[in-house]
N, C-alpha and C positions, 0 to 999 in steps of 0.2 A: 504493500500500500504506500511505500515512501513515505510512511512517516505521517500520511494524512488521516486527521478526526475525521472520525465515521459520525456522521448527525448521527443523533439519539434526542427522540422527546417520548416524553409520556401525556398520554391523553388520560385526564378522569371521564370513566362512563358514567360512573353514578358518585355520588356527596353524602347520600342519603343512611339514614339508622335502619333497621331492619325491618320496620314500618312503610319506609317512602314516605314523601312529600307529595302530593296531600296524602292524611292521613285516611280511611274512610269514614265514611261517619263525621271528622271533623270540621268545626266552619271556621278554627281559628286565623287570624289575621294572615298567617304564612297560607294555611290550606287554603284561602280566596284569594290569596296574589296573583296578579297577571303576568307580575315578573317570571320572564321563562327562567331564571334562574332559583326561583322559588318551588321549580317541579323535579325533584329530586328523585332519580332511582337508586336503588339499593349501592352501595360503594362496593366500585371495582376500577379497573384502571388497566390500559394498555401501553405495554413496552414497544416501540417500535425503531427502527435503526431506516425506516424504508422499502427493509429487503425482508427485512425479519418481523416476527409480532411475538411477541410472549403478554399474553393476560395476566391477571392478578386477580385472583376470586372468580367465580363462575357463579354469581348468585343469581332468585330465582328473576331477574330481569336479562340475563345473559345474553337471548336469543334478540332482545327487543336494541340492545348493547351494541351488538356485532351489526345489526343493522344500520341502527343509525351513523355509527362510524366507517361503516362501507368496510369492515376487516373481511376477507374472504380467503386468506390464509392466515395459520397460526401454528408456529411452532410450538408451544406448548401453553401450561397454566400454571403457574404457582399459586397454590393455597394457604394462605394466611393460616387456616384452621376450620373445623368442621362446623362451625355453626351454621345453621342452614342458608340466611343471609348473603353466605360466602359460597355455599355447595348445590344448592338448589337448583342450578341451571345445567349441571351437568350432562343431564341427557341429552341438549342442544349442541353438544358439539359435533355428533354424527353427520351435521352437512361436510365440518371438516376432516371427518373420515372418510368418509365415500370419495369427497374430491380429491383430496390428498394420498390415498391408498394405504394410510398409515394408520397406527393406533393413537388416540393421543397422549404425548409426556404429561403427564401430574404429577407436580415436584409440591411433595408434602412429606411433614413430620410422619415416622411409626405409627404412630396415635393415630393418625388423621384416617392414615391407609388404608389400618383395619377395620377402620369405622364406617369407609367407602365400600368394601369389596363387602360390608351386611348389609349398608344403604344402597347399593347398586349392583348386589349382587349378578344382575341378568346380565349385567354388563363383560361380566367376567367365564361367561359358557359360551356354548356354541351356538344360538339361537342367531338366527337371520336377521338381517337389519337393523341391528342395538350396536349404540356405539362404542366405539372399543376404547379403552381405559389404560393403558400404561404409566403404572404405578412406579415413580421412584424415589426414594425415599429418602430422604435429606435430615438434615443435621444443625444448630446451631453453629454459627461461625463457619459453615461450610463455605467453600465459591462456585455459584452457578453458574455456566458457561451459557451466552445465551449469544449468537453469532460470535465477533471476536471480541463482544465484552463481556464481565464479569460481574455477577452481582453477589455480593458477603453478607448471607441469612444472617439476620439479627435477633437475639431474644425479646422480645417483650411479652409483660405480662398484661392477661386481661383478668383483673382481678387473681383468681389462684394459675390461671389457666394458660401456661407456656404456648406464647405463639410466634408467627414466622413474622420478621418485618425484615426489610435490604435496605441497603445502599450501594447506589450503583453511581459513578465515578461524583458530583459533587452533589448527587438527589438522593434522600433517605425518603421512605416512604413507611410510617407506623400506623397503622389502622385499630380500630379496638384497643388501646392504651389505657391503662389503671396508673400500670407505674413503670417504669424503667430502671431493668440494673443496671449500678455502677461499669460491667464491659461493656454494655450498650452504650452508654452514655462516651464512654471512651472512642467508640469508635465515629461516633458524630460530629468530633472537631471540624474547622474546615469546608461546613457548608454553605453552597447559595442557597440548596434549597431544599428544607425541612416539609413534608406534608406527616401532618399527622391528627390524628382524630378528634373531637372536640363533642360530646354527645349535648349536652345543655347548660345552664346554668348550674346547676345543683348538684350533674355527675349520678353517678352507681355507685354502687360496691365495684362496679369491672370497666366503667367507664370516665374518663376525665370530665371535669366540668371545665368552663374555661377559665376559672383562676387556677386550676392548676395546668390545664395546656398551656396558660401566660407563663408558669412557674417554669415549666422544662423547655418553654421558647426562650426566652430569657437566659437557661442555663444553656443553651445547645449556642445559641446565640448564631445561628444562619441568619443570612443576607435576606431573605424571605421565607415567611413561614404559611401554607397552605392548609386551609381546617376542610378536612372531610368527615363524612361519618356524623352528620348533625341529623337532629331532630326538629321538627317545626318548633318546637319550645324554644330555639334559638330566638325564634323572629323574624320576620320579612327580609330578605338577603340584605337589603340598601339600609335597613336600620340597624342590622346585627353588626353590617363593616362598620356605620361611623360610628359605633362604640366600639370598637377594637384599635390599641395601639399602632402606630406605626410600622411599616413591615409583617402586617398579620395580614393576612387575605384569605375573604370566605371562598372557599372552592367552590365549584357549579360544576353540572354535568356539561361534557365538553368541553374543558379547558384544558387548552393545548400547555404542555411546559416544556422548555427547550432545556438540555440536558449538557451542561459544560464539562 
């Protein structure tokens, strides 16, 4: 290549908590916005170099996902974790089998794996036209090869519950966030650009509120910090940014980031 950067950006498909934006049933201020960035689908996100695509989460808007972004190949998926949220679309990726001739890479924790091949069991026999699943099984701290760049599986936890986050060359990407260990936190120096999850005001027991997402923006201290993984409790997108500090920006579905 002589030397020459390969573009890399990441597109977010979806911003959204495990609900979606609107909520059903809901008439609050965010679920009536006309702001198209107030219609959230479920958080997921795609890697793309151009030539390559690697997913992030397959959750249950996947199919609706890959459309709107025009993806019609993909090398693989990495899985955050099995919460449905995140797994749910799975069985949508058989258009990328068929056309592809291939099975597809699922790079996820042990955990996750076993919990796939009971959830998707049909996936993994002989039966005609179900899509095929290749399971590989990944490790904290490990390096993903994903064309000729590299992405370093990071720990985070969601509330007790070990899960996958990356960074891949100055973009860290943490979804679902309680808390952050110390090697995590170490390997964060040196960012432009931090996305990470932000669920409401108030937080879970397994999710951040955003005084403490200000808390690890703050420590991480990236050039820009992107909040996915919100709930309409945040509040209408345009009200929620101008009460956020400088350098914090609410994510939307569809936003392009460009990857240095």
């Amino acid at each position: 290549m002589g030397g020459k950067t390969i573009s890399l950006q990441l597109r977010l498909l979806g911003t959204a908590t495990s609900q979606g934006v609107p909520v059903i049933g809901c008439h609050c201020a965010t679920c009536r916005s006309r702001d198209p960035r107030d219609k959230r689908l479920r958080s997921s996100a795609v890697l793309s170099t151009g030539a390559t695509n690697l997913n992030i989460d397959a959750g249950p808007d996947f199919r609706t996902q890959m459309l709107r972004a025009r993806v019609e190949q993909l090398e693989g998926i990495l899985l955050t974790h099995e919460h449905n949220d995140h797994t749910a679309g799975l069985d949508d990726v058989r258009p990328f089998c068929f056309m592809q001739e291939m099975d597809m890479p699922i790079y996820c924790l042990p955990r996750v794996a076993a919990e796939l091949k009971e959830r998707f069991a049909y996936t993994f026999g002989n039966y005609p036209g179900v899509p095929r699943l290749d399971l590989r099984e990944v490790s904290f701290g490990d390096g993903l090869q994903f064309g000729e760049e590299r992405l370093r599986l990071l720990r985070v936890q969601h509330g007790n519950l070990p899960i996958l986050g990356f960074r891949i060359r100055s973009l860290a990407y943490l979804t679902d966030v309680k808390t952050l260990p110390d090697e995590t936190l170490d390997q964060l120096s040196g960012l432009d650009t931090l996305i990470i999850s932000c669920l409401n005001y108030h937080g879970t027991h397994s999710h951040l509120s955003v005084d403490e997402m200000l808390g690890y923006a703050r420590r991480i201290g990236a050039v820009r910090t992107v909040l996915i993984h919100m709930s309409h409790r945040v509040g209408p997108h345009a009200e929620f940014q101008e009460g956020l500090p400088p350098g914090i920006e609410v994510g939307y579905d569809g936003m392009l980031i460009d990857i240095a």
